[in-house]
C-alpha positions in Angstrom: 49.6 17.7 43.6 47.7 14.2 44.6 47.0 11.6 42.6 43.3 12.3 43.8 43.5 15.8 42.9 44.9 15.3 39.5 42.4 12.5 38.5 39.4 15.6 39.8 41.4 17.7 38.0 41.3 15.7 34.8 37.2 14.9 35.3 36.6 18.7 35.6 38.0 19.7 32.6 36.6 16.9 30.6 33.2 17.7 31.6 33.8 21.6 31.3 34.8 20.6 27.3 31.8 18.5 27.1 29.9 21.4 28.4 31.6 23.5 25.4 30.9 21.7 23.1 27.5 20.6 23.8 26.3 24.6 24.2 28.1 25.2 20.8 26.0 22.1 18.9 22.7 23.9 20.8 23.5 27.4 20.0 24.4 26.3 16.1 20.7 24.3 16.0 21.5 21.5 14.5 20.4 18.9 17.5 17.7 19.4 20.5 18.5 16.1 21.8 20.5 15.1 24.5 20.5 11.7 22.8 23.3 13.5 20.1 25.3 15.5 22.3 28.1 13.0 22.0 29.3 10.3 19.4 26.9 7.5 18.7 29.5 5.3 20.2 29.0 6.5 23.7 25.4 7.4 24.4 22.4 4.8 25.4 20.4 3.5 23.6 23.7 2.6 21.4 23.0 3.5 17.5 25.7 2.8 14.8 27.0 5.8 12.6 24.9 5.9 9.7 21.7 5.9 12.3 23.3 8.9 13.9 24.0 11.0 10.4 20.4 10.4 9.8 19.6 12.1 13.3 21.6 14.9 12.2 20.0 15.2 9.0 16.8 14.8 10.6 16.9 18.0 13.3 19.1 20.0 10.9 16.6 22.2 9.3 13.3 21.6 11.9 13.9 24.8 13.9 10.9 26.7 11.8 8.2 25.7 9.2 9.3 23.0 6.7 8.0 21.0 3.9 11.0 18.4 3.3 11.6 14.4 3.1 14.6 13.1 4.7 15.2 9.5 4.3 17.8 6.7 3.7 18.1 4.9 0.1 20.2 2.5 -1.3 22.9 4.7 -3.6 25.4 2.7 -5.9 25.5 -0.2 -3.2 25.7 2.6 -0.1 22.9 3.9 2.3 22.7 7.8 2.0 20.5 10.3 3.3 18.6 11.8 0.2 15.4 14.9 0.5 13.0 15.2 -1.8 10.3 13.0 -3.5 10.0 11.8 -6.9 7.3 13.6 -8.6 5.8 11.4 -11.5 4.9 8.4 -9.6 3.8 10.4 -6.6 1.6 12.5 -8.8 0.3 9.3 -10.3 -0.4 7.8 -6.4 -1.8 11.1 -6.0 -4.4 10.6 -8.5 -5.5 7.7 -7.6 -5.6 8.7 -4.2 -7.9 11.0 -5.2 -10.0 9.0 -7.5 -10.6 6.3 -4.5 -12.0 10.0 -2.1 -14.5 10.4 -5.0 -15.8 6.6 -4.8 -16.5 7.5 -1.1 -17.9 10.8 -1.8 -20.0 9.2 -4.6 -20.9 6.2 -2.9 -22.8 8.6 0.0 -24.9 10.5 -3.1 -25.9 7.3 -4.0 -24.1 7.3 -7.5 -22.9 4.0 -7.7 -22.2 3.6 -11.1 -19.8 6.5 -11.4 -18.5 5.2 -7.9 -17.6 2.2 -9.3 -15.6 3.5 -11.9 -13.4 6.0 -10.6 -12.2 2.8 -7.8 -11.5 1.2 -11.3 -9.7 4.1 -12.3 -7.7 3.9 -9.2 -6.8 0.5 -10.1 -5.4 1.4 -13.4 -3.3 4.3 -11.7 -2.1 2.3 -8.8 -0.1 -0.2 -11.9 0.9 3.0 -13.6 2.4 4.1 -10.9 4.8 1.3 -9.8 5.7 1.3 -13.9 6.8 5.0 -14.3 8.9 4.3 -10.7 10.4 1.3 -12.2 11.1 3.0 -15.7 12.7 6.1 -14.9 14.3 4.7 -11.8 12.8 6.5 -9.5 11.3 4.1 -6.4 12.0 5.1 -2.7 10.3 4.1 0.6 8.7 7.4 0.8 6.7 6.1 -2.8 6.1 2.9 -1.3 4.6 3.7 1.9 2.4 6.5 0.2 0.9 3.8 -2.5 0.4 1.8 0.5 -1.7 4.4 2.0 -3.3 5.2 -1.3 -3.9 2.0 -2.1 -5.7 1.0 1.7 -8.4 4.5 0.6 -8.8 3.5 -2.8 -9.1 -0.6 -2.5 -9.9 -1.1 1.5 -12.3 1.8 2.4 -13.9 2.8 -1.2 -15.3 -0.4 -1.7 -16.3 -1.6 1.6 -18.5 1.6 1.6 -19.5 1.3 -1.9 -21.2 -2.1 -1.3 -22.1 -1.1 2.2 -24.5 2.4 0.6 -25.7 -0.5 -2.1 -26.4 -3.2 -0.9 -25.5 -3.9 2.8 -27.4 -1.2 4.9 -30.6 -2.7 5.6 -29.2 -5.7 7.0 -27.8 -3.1 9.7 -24.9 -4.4 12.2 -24.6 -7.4 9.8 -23.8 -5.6 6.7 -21.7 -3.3 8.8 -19.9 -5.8 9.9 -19.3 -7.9 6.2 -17.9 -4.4 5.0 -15.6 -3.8 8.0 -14.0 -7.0 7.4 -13.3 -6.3 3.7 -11.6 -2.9 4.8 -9.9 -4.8 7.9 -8.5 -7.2 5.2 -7.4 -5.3 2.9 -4.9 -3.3 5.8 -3.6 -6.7 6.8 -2.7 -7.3 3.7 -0.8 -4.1 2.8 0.8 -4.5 6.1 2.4 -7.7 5.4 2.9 -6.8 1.5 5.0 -3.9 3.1 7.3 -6.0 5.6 7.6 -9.0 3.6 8.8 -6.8 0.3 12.0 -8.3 -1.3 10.9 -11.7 0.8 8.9 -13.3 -1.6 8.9 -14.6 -5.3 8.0 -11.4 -7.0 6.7 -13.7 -9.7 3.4 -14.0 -7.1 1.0 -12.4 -4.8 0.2 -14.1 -1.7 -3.2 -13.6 -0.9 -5.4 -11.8 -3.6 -4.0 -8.2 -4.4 -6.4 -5.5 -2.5 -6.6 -3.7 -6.3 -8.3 -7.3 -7.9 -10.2 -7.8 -4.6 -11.6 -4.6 -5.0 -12.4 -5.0 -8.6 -14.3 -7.9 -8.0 -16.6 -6.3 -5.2 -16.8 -3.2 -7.7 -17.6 -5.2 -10.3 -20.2 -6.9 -8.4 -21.9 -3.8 -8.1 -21.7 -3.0 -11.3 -23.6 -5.9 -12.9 -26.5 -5.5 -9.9 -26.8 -1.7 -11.4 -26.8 -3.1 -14.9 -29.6 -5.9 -14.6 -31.7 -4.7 -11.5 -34.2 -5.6 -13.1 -33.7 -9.2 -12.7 -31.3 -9.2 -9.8 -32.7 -6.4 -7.7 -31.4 -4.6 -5.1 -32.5 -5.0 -1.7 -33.7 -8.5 -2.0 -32.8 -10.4 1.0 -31.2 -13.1 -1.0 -29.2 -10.7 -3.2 -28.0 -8.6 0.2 -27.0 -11.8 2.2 -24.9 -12.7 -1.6 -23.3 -9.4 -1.6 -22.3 -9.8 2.5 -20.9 -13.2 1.7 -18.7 -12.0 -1.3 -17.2 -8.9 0.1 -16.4 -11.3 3.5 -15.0 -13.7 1.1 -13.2 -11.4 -1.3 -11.1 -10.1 1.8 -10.5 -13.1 3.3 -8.7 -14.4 -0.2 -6.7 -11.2 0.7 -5.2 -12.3 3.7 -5.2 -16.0 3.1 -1.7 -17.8 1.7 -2.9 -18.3 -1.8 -0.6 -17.7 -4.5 -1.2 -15.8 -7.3 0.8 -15.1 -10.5 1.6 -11.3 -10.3 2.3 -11.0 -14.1 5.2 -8.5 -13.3 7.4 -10.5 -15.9 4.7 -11.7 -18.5 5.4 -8.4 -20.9 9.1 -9.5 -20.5 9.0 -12.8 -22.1 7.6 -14.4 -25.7 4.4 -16.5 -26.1 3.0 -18.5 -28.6 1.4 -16.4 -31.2 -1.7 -18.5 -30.2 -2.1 -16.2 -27.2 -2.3 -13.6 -28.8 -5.3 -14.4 -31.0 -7.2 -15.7 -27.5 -6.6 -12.5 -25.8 -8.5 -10.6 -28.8 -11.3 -13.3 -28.5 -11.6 -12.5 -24.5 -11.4 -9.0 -25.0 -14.5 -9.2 -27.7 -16.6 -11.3 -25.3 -15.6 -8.8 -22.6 -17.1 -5.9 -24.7 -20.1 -7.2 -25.1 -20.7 -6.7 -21.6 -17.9 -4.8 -19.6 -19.3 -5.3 -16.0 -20.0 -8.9 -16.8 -17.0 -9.9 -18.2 -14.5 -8.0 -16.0 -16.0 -10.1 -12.5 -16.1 -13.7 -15.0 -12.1 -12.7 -15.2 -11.6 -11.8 -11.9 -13.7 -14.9 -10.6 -11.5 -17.4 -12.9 -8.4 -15.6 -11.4 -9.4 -16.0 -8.1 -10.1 -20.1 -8.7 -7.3 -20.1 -10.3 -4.9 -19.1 -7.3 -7.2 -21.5 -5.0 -7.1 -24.7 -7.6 -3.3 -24.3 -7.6 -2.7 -24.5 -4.1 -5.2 -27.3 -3.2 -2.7 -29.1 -6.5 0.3 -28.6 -5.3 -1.0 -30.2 -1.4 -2.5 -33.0 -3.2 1.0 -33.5 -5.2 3.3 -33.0 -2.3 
């Protein structure tokens, strides 16, 4: 035999084994595509090992109806392929998931006030939620692209309609407009809170949190329910105020303002003197919830501002 002969020899029986092996892979159903029907190694686009068992993983049970989670976590220092979700934090994103759909559907009906607090209820979920993760040890991306999502209903859209049925309407395009950037805001800023996560000093928020920035707008609305009678609520002046916050409370979202997160304040001491002025803001704040709550979340939002314009002026 030929040298020529033996080398077709040798290419016909590799590709007959390929052939083999790949009909055996198809038959079993564990990959439909011809990206897998060899190692990683040797097939274009050129994926490393760990990328490939996650392919595998990925097409192994898809051949009927499923209801599964496949994805990659960090495991003792290692990247594994793990199913499932956690179900205590997911049930709590969940909720306020649903509490920010009732805002909407209550903000259409024209019930404003009870709109108002279920996207405050949100906000209380959305902190519980992170805290049970972080407690029982139990975070995942899955979680944190679902509170993302949560979060851009309950503190991007909620709102942005909420002010728009109260207040915004009669100026037409212009108040749609003022509540579309408030909504458009608040997704920028959960985009870049997602990609720049483990990035940045946890110890701050750069750019205004959509849950406060919602809270302020909510809170807005709130005190014009409250003391209509002297505010009112389609005055010309008090619509072109309410268009000029909401455009202002998501542009602090997207802005590079630093704000202190208070992830680590329960972790450290204070003087006991703290303690006594937190029980002399809350009693103030009683006396007028609405009030109070948008006074606190106006003083934190100067507060991120004065900071940054003193550490220009001192660098």
């Amino acid at each position: 035999m030929t040298t020529d002969q033996s080398s077709r020899s040798l290419e016909k029986n590799s590709l007959a084994k390929g052939s083999l092996v790949t009909d055996k892979v198809m038959n079993d159903g564990m990959i439909k595509e011809p990206l897998l029907q060899d190692s990683a190694a040797t097939q274009p686009p050129f994926i490393d090992e760990h990328d490939f068992d996650i392919r595998l993983a990925d097409n192994e049970n898809y051949d009927g109806l499923t209801f599964e989670v496949i994805e990659a976590e960090v495991a003792e220092g290692k990247r594994v392929v793990s199913r499932g979700v956690y179900l205590a934090p997911n049930l709590i994103t969940t909720l306020s998931l649903l509490s920010g759909f009732y805002s909407i559907l209550a903000s259409t009906q024209g019930e404003f006030y009870k709109a108002s607090l279920a996207i405050f209820l949100s906000a209380i979920l959305d902190g519980a939620d992170g805290r049970v993760a972080r407690m029982l040890n139990a975070q995942s991306p899955f979680g944190e692209q679902y509170d993302s999502l949560a979060d851009m209903l309950a503190f991007g859209v909620a709102p942005a309609i909420l002010i728009y049925s109260f207040a915004l309407q009669p100026l037409g395009r212009i108040g749609l407009g003022c509540a579309f950037v408030f909504t458009a805001c608040a997704a920028f800023r959960l985009a870049r809170f997602n990609v720049q996560i483990g990035e940045v000093d946890k110890k701050y928020f750069v750019g205004l949190a959509s849950p406060l920035a919602a809270i302020l707008v909510t809170a807005a609305v709130m005190v014009a329910v409250d003391h209509n009678q002297w505010i009112g609520q389609y005055d010309t002046p008090v619509m072109l105020l309410f268009a000029a916050w909401v455009v202002i409370c998501g542009l602090l979202m997207v802005s590079n303002v630093k704000y202190y997160s208070f992830k680590e304040f329960d972790k450290k001491k204070v003087p006991f003197v703290v303690l006594i002025v937190g029980v002399l803001v809350m009693s103030i704040v009683l006396y007028d919830i609405p009030v109070g709550i948008l006074a606190i979340g106006v003083i934190y939002a100067l507060s991120g501002i004065f900071s940054t314009l003193q550490a220009k002026a001192t660098s």
